[in-house]
Every structure is written in structure tokens, then in C-alpha cells.
CHARMM internal coordinates of N, CA and C (Angstrom, degrees):
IC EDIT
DIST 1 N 1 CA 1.4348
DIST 1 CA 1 C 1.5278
ANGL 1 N 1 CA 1 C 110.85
DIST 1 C 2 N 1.0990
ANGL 1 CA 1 C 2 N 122.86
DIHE 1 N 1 CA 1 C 2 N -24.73
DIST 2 N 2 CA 1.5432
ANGL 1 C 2 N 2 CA 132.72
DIHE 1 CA 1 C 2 N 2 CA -152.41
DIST 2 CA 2 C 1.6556
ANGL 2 N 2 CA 2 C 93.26
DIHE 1 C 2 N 2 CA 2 C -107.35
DIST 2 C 3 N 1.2625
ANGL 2 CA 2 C 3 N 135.30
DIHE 2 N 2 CA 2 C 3 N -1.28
DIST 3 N 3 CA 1.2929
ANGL 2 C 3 N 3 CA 161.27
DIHE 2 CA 2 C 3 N 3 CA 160.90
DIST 3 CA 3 C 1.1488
ANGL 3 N 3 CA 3 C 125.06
DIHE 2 C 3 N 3 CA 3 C -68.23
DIST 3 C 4 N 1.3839
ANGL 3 CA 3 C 4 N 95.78
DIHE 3 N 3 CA 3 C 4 N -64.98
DIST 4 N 4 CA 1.4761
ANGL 3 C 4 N 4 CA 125.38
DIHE 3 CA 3 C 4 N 4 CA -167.11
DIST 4 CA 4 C 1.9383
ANGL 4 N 4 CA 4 C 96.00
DIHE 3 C 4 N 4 CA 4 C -78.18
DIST 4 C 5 N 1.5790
ANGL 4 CA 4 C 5 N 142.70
DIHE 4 N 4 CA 4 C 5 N -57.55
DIST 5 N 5 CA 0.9086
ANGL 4 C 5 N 5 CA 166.75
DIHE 4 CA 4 C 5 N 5 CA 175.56
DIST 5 CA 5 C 1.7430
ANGL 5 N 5 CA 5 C 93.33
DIHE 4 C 5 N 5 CA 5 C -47.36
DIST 5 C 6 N 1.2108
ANGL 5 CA 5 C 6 N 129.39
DIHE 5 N 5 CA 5 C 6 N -70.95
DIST 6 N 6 CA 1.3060
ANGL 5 C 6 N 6 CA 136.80
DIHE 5 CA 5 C 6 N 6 CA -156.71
DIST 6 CA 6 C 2.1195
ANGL 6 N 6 CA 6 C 112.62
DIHE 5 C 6 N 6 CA 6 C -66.67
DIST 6 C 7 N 1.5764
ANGL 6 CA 6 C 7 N 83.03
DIHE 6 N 6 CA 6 C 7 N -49.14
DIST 7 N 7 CA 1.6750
ANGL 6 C 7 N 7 CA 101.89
DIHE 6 CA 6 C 7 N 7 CA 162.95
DIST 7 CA 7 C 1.2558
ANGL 7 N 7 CA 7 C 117.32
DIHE 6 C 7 N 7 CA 7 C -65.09
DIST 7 C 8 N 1.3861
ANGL 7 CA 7 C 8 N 136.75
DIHE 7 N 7 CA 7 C 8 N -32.80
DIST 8 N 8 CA 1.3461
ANGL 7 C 8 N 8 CA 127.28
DIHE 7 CA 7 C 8 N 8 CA 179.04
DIST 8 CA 8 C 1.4106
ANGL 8 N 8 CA 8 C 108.97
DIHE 7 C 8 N 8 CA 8 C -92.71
DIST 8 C 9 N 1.6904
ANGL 8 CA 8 C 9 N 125.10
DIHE 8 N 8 CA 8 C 9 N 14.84
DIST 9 N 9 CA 1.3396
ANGL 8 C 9 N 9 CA 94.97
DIHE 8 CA 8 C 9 N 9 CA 162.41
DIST 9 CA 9 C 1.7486
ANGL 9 N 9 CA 9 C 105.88
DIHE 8 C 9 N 9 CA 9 C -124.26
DIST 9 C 10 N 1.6441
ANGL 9 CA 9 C 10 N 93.65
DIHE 9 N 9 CA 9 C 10 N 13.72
DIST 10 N 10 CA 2.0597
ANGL 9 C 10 N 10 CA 94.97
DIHE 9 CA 9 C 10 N 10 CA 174.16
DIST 10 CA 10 C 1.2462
ANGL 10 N 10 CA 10 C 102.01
DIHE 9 C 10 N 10 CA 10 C -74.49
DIST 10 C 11 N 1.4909
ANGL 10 CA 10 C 11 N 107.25
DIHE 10 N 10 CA 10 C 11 N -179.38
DIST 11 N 11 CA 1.0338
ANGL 10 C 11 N 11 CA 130.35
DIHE 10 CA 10 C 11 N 11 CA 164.98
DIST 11 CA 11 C 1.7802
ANGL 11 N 11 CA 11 C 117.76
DIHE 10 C 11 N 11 CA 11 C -88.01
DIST 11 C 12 N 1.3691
ANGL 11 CA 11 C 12 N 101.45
DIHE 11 N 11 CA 11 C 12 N -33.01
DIST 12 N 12 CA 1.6340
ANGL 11 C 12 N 12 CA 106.44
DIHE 11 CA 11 C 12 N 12 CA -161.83
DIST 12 CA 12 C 1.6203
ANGL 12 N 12 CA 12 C 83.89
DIHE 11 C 12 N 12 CA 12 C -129.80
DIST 12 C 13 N 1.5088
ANGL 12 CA 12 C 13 N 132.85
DIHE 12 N 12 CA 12 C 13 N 87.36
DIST 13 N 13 CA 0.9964
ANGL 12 C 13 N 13 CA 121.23
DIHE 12 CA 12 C 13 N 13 CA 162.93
DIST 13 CA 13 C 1.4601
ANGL 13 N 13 CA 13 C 140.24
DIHE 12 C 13 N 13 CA 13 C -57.78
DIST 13 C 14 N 1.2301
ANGL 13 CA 13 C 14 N 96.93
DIHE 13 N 13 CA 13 C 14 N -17.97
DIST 14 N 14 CA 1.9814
ANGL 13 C 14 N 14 CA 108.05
DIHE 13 CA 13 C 14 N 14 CA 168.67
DIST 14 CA 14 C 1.3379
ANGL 14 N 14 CA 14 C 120.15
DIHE 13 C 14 N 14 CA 14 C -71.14
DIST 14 C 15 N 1.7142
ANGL 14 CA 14 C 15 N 96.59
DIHE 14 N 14 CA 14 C 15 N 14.43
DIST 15 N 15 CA 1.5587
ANGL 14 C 15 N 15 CA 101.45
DIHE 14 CA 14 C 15 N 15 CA -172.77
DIST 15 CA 15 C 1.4819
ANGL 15 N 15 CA 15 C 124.97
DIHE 14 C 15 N 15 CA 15 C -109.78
DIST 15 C 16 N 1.0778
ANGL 15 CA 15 C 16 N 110.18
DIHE 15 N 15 CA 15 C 16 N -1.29
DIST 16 N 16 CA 1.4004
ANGL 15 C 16 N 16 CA 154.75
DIHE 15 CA 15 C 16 N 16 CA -118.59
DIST 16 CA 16 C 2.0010
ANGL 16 N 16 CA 16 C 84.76
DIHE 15 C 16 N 16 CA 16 C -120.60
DIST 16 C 17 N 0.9250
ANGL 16 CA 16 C 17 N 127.85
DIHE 16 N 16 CA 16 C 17 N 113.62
DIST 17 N 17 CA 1.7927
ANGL 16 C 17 N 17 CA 135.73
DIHE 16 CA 16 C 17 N 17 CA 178.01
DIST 17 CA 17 C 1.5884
ANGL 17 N 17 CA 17 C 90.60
DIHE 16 C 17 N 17 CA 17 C -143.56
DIST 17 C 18 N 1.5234
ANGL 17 CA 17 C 18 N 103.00
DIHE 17 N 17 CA 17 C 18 N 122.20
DIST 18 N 18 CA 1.5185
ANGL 17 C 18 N 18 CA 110.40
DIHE 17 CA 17 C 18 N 18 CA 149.68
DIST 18 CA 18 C 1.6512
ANGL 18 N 18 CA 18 C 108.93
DIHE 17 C 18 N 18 CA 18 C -114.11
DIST 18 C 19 N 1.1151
ANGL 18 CA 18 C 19 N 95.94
DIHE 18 N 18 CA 18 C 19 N 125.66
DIST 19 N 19 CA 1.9856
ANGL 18 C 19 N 19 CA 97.27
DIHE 18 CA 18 C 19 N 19 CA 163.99
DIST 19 CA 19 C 1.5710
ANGL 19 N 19 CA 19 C 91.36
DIHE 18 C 19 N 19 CA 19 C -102.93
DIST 19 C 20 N 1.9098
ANGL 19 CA 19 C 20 N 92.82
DIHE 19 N 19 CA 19 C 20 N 161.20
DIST 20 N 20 CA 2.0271
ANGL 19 C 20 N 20 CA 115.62
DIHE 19 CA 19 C 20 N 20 CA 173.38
DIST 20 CA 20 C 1.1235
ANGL 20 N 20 CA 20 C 91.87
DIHE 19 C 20 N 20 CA 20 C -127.96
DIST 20 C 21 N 1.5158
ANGL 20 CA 20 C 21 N 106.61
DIHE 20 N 20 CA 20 C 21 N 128.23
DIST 21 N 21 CA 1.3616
ANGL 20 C 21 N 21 CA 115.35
DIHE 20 CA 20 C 21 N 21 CA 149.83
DIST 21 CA 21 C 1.6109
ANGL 21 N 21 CA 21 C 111.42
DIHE 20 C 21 N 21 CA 21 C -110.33
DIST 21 C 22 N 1.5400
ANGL 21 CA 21 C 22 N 115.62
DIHE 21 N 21 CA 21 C 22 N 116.41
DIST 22 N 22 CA 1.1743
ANGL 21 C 22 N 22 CA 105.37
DIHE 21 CA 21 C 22 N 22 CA 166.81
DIST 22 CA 22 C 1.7218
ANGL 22 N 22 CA 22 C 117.04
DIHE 21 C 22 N 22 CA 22 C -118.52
DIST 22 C 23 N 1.5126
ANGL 22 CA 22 C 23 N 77.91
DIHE 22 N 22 CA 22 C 23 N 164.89
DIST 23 N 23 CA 1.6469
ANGL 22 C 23 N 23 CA 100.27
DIHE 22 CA 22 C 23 N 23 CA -162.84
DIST 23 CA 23 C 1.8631
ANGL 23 N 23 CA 23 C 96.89
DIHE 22 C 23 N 23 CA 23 C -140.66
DIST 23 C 24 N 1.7839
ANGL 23 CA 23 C 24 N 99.88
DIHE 23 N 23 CA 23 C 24 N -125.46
DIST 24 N 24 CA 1.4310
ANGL 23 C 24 N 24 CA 94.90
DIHE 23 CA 23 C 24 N 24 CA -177.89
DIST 24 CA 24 C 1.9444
ANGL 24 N 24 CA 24 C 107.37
DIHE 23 C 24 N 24 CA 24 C -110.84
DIST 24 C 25 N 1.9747
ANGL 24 CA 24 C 25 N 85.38
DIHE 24 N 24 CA 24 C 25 N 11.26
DIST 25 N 25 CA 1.5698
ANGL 24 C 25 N 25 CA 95.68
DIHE 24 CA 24 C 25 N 25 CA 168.54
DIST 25 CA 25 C 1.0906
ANGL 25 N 25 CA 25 C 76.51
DIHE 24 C 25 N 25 CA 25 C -122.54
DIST 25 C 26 N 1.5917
ANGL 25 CA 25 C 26 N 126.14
DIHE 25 N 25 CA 25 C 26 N 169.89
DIST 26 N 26 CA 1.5723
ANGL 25 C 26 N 26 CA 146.92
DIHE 25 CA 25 C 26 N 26 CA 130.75
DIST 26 CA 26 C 1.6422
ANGL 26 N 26 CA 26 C 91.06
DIHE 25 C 26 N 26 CA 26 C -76.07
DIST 26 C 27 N 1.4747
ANGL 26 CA 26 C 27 N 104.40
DIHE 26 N 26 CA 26 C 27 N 137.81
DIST 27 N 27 CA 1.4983
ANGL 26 C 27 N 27 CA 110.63
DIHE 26 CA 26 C 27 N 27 CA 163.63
DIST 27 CA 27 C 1.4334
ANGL 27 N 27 CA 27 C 91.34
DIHE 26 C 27 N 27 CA 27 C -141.69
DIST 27 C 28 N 1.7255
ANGL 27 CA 27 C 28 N 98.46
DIHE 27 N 27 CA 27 C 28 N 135.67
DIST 28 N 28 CA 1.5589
ANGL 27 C 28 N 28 CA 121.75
DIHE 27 CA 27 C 28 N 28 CA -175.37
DIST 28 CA 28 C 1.6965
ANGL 28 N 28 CA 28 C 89.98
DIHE 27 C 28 N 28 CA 28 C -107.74
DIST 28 C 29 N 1.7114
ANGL 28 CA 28 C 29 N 103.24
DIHE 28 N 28 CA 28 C 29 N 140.59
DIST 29 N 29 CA 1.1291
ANGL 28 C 29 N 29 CA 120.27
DIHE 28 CA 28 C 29 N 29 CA 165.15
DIST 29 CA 29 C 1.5348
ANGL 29 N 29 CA 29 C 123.35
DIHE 28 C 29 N 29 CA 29 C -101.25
DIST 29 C 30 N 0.9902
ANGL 29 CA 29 C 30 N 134.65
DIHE 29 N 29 CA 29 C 30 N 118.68
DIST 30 N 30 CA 1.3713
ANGL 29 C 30 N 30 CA 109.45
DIHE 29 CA 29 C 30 N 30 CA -177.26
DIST 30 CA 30 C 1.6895
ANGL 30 N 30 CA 30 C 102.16
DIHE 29 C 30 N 30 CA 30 C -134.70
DIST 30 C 31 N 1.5090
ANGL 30 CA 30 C 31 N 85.50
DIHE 30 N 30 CA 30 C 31 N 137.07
DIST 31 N 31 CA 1.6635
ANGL 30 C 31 N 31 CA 98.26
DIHE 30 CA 30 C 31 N 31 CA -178.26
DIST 31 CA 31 C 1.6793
ANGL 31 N 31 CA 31 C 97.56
DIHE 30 C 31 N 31 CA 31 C -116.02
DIST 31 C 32 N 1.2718
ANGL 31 CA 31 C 32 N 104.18
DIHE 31 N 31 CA 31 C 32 N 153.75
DIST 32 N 32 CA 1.8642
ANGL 31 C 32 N 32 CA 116.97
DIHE 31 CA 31 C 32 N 32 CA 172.80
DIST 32 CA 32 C 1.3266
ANGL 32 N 32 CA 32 C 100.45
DIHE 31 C 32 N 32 CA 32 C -141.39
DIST 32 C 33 N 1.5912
ANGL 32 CA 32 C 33 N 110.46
DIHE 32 N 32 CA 32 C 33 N 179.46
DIST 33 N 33 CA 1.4066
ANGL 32 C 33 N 33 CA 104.00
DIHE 32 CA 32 C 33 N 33 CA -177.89
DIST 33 CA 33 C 1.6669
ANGL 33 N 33 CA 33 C 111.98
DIHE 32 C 33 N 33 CA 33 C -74.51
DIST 33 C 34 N 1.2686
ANGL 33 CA 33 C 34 N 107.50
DIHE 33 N 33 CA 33 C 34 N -162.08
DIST 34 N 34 CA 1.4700
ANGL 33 C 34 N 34 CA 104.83
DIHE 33 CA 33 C 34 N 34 CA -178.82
DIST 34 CA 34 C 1.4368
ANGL 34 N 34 CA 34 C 106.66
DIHE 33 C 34 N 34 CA 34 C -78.22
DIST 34 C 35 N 1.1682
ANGL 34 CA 34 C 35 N 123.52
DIHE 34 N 34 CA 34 C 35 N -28.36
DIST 35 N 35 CA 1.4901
ANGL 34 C 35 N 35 CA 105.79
DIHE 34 CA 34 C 35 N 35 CA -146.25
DIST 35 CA 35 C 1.3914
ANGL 35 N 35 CA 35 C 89.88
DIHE 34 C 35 N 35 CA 35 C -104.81
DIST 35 C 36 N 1.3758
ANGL 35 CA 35 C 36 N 125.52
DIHE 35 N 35 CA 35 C 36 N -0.08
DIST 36 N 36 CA 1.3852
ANGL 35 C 36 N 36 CA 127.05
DIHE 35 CA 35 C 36 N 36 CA 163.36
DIST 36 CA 36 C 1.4681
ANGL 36 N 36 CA 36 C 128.06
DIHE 35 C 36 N 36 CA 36 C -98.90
DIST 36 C 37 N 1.3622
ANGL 36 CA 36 C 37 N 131.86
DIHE 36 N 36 CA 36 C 37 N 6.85
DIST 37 N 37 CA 1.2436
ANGL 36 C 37 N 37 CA 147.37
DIHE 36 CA 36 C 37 N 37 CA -137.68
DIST 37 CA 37 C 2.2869
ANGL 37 N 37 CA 37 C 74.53
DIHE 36 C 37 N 37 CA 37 C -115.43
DIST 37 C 38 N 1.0217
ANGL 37 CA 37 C 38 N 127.28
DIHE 37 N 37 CA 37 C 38 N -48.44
DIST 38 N 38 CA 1.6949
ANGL 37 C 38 N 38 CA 118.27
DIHE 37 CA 37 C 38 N 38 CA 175.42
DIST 38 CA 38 C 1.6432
ANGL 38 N 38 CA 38 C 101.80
DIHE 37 C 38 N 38 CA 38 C -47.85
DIST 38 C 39 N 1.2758
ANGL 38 CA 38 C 39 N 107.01
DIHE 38 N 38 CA 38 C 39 N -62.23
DIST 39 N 39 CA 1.6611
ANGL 38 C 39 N 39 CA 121.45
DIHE 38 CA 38 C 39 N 39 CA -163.79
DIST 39 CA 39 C 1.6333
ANGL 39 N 39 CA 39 C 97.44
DIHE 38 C 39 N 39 CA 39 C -55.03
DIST 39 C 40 N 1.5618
ANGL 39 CA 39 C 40 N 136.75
DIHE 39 N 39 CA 39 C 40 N -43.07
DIST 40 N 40 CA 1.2646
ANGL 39 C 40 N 40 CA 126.83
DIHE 39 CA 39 C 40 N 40 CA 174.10
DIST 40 CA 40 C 1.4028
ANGL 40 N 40 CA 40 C 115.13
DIHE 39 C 40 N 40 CA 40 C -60.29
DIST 40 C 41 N 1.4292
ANGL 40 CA 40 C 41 N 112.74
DIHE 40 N 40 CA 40 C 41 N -35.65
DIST 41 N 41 CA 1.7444
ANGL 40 C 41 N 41 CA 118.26
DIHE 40 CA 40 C 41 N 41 CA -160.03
DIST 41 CA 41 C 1.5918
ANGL 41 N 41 CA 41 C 97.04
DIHE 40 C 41 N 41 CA 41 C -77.88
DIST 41 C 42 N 1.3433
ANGL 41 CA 41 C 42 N 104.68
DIHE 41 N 41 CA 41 C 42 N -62.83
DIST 42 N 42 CA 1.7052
ANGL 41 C 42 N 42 CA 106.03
DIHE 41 CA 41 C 42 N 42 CA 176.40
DIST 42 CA 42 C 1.9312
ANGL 42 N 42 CA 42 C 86.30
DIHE 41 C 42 N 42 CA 42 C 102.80
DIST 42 C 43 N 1.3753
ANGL 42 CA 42 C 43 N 86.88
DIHE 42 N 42 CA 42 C 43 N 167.50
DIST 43 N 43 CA 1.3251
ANGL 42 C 43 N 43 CA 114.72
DIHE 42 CA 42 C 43 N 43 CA -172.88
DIST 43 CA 43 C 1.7598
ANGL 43 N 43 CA 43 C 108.72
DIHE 42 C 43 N 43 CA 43 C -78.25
DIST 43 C 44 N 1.3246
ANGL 43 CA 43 C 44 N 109.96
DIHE 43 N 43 CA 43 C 44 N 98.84
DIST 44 N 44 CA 1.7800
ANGL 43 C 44 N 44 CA 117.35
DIHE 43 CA 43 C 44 N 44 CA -161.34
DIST 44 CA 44 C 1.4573
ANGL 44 N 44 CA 44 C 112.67
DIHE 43 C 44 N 44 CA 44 C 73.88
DIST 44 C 45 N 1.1258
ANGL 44 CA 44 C 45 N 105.22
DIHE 44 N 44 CA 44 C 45 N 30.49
DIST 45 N 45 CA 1.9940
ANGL 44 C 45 N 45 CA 113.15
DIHE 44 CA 44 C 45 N 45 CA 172.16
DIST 45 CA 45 C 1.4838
ANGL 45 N 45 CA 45 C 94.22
DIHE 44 C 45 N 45 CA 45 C 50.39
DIST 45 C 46 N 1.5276
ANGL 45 CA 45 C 46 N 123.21
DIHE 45 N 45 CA 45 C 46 N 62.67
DIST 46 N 46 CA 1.5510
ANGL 45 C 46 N 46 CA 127.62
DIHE 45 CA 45 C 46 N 46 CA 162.71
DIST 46 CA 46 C 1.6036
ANGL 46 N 46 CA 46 C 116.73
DIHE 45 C 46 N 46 CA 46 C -74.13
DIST 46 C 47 N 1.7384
ANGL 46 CA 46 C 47 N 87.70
DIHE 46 N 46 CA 46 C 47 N -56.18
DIST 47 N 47 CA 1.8576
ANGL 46 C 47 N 47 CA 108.81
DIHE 46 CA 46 C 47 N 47 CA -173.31
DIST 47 CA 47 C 1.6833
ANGL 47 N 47 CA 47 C 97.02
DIHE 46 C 47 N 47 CA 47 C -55.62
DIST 47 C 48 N 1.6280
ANGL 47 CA 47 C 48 N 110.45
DIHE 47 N 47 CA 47 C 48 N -45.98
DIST 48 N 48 CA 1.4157
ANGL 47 C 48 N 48 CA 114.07
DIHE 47 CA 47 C 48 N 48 CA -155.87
DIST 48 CA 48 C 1.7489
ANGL 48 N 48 CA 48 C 104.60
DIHE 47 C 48 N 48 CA 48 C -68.93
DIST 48 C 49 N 1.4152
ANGL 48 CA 48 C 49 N 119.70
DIHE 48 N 48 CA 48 C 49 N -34.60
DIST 49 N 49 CA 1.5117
ANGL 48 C 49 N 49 CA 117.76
DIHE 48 CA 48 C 49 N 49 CA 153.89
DIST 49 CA 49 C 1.2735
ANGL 49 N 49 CA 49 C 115.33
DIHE 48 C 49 N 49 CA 49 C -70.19
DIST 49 C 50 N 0.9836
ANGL 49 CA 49 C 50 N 142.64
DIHE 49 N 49 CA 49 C 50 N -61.35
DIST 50 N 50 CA 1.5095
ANGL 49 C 50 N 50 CA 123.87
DIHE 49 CA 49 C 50 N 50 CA 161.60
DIST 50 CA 50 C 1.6077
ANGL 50 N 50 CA 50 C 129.35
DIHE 49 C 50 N 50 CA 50 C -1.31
DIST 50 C 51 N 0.9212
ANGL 50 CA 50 C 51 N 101.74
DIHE 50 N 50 CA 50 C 51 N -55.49
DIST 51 N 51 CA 1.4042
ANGL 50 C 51 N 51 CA 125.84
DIHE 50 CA 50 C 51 N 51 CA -176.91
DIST 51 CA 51 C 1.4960
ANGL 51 N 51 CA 51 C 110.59
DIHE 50 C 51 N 51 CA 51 C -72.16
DIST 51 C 52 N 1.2628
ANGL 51 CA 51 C 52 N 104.53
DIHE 51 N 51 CA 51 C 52 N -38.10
DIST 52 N 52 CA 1.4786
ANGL 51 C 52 N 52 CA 113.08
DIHE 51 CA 51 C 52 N 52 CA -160.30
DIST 52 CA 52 C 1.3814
ANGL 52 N 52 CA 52 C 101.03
DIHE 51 C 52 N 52 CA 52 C -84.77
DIST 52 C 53 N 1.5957
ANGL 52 CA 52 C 53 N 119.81
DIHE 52 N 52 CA 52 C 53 N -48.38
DIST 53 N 53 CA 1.3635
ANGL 52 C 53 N 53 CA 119.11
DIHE 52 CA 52 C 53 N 53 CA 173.24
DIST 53 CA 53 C 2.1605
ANGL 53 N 53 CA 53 C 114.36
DIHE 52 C 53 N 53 CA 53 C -64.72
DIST 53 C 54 N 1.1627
ANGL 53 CA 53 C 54 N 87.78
DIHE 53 N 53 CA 53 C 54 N -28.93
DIST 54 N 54 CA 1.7777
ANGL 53 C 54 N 54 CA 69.43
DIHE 53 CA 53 C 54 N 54 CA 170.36
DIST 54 CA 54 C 0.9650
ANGL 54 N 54 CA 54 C 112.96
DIHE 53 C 54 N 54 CA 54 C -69.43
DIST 54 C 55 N 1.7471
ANGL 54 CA 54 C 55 N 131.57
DIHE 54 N 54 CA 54 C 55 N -46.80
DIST 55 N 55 CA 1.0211
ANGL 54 C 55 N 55 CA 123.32
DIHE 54 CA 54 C 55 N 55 CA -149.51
DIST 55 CA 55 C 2.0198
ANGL 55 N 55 CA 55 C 104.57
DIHE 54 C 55 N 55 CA 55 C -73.15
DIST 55 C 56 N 1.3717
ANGL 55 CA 55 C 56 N 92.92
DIHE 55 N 55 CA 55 C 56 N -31.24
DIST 56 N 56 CA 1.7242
ANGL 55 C 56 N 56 CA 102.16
DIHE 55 CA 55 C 56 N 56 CA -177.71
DIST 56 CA 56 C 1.3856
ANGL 56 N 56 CA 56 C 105.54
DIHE 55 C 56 N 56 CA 56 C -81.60
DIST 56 C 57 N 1.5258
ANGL 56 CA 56 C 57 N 115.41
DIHE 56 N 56 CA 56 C 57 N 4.63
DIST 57 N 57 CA 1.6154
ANGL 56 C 57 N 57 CA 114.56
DIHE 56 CA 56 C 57 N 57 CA 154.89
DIST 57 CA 57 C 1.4559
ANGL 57 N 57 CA 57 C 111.24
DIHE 56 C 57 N 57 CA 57 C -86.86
DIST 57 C 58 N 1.0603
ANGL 57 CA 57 C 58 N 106.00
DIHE 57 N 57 CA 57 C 58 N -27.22
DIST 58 N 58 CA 1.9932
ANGL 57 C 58 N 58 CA 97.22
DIHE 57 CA 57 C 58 N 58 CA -178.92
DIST 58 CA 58 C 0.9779
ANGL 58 N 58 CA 58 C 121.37
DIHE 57 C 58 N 58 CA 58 C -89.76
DIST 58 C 59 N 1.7344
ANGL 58 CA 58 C 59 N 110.26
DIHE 58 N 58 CA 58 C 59 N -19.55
DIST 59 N 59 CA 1.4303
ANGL 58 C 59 N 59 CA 116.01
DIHE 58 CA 58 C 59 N 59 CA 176.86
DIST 59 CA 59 C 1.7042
ANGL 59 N 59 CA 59 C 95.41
DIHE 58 C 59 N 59 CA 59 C -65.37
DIST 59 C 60 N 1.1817
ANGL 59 CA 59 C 60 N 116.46
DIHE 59 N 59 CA 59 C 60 N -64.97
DIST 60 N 60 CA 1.6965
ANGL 59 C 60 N 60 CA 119.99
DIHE 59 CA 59 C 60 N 60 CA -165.42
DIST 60 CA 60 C 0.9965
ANGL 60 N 60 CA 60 C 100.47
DIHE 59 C 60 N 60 CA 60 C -36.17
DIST 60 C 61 N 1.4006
ANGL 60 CA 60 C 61 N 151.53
DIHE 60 N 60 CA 60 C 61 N -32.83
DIST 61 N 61 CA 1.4141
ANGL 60 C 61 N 61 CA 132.25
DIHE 60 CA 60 C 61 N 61 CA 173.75
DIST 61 CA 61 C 1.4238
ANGL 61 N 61 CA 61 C 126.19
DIHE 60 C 61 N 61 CA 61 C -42.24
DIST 61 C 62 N 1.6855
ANGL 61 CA 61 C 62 N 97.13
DIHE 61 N 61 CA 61 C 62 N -57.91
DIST 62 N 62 CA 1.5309
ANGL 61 C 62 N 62 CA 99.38
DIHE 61 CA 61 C 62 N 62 CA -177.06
DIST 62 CA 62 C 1.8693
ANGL 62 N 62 CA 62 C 105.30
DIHE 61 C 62 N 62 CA 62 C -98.80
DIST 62 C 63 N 1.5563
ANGL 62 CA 62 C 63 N 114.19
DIHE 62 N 62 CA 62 C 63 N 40.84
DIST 63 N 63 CA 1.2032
ANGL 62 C 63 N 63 CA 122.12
DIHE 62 CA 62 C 63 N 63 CA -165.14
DIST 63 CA 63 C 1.7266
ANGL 63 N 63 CA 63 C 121.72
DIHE 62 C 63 N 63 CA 63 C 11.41
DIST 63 C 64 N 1.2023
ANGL 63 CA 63 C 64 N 93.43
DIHE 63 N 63 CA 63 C 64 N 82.52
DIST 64 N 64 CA 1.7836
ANGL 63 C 64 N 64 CA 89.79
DIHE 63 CA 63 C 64 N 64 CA 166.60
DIST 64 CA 64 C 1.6025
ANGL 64 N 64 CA 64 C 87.78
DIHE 63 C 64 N 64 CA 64 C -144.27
DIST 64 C 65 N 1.2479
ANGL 64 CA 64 C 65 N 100.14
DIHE 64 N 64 CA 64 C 65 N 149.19
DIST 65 N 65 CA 1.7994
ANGL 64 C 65 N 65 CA 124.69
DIHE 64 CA 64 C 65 N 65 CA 165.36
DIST 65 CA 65 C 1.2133
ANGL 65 N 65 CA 65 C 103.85
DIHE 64 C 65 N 65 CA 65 C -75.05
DIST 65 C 66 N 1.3136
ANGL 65 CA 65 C 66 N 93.47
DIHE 65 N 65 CA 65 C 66 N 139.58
DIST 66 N 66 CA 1.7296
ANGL 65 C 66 N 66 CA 121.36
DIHE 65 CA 65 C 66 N 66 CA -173.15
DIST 66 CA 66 C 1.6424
ANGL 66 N 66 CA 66 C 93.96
DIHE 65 C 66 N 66 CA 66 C -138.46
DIST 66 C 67 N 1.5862
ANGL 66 CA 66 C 67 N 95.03
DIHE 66 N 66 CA 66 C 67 N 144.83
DIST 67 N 67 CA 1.5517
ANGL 66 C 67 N 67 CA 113.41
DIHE 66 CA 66 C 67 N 67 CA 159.49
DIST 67 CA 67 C 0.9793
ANGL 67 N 67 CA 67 C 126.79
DIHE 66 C 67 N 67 CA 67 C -132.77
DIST 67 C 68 N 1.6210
ANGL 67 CA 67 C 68 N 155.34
DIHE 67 N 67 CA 67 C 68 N 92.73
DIST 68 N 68 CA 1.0621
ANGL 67 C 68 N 68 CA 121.16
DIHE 67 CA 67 C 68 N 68 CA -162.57
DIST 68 CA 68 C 1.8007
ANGL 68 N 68 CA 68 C 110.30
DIHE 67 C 68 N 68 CA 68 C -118.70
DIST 68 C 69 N 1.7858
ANGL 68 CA 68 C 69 N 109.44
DIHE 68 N 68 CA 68 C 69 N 141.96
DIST 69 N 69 CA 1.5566
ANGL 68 C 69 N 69 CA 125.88
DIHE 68 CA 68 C 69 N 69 CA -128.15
DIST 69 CA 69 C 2.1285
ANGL 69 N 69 CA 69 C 58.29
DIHE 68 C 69 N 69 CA 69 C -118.57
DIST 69 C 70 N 2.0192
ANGL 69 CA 69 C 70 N 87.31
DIHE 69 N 69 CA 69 C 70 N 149.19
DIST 70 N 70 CA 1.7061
ANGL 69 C 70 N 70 CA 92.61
DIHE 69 CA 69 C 70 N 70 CA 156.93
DIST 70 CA 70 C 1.4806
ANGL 70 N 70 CA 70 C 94.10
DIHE 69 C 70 N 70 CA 70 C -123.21
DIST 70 C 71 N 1.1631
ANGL 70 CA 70 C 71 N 115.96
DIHE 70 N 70 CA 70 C 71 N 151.75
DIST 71 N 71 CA 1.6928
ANGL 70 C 71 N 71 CA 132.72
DIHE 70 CA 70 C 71 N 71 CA -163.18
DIST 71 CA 71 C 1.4346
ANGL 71 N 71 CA 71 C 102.34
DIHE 70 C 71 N 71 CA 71 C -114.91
DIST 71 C 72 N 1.1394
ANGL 71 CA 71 C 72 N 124.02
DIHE 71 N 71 CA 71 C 72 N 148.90
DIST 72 N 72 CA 1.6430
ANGL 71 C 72 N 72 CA 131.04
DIHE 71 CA 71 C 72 N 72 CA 142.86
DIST 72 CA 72 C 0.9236
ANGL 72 N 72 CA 72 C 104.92
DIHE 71 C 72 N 72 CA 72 C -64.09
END
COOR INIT
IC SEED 1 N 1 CA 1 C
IC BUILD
């Protein structure tokens, strides 16, 4: 989901790399290209919570902590 969400708002979706590191959080990394890395964050990191609360809505189902980090 966090794939699917991140790619539909780049520009160059082949640009688009998530790594998981899990532990007793899963933390998703996600890198995009440069000139798309604004368009994820949003204007005052809105889009970039956006994102973060869905994704820590789907996690709560099967209760595990999620974080998800945006990368250069």
C-alpha cells in the first residue's frame, strides 16, 4: 500500500525504492527522485503525514508499529 500511495504521487515512478527494516517497529524507508522528494513531503510535511497516518492505520490492525522515514 505504502508503494502504491508513494508512486502515484511522483513524477518518475521507477524512482521510487522502499527498504524495511524490521525490529519491534517496521520502519519503511523511502527514497524518490530529487525533484519528487517536495511532491511526497507536501507543503509543511502534510502529504508526508498523510501517508504516515494511513499507513499506521493499517498497521494497527494487525498491531505492529510502523514508522515511515523519507530519505535523500
Amino acid at each position: 500500500m505504502l508503494e502504491y500511495l508513494v508512486k502515484a504521487l511522483v513524477g518518475d515512478p521507477d524512482a521510487v525504492e522502499i527498504d524495511v527494516d524490521e525490529g519491534r517497529t517496521v520502519v519503511f524507508r523511502v527514497r524518490v527522485g530529487p525533484d519528487d522528494m517536495g511532491r511526497v513531503i507536501g507543503k509543511r510535511g502534510r502529504i508526508a503525514n498523510a501517508i504516515r497516518t494511513v499507513v499506521r492505520a493499517a498497521a494497527a490492525r494487525d498491531e505492529v508499529g510502523v514508522d515511515v522515514d523519507f530519505v535523500d
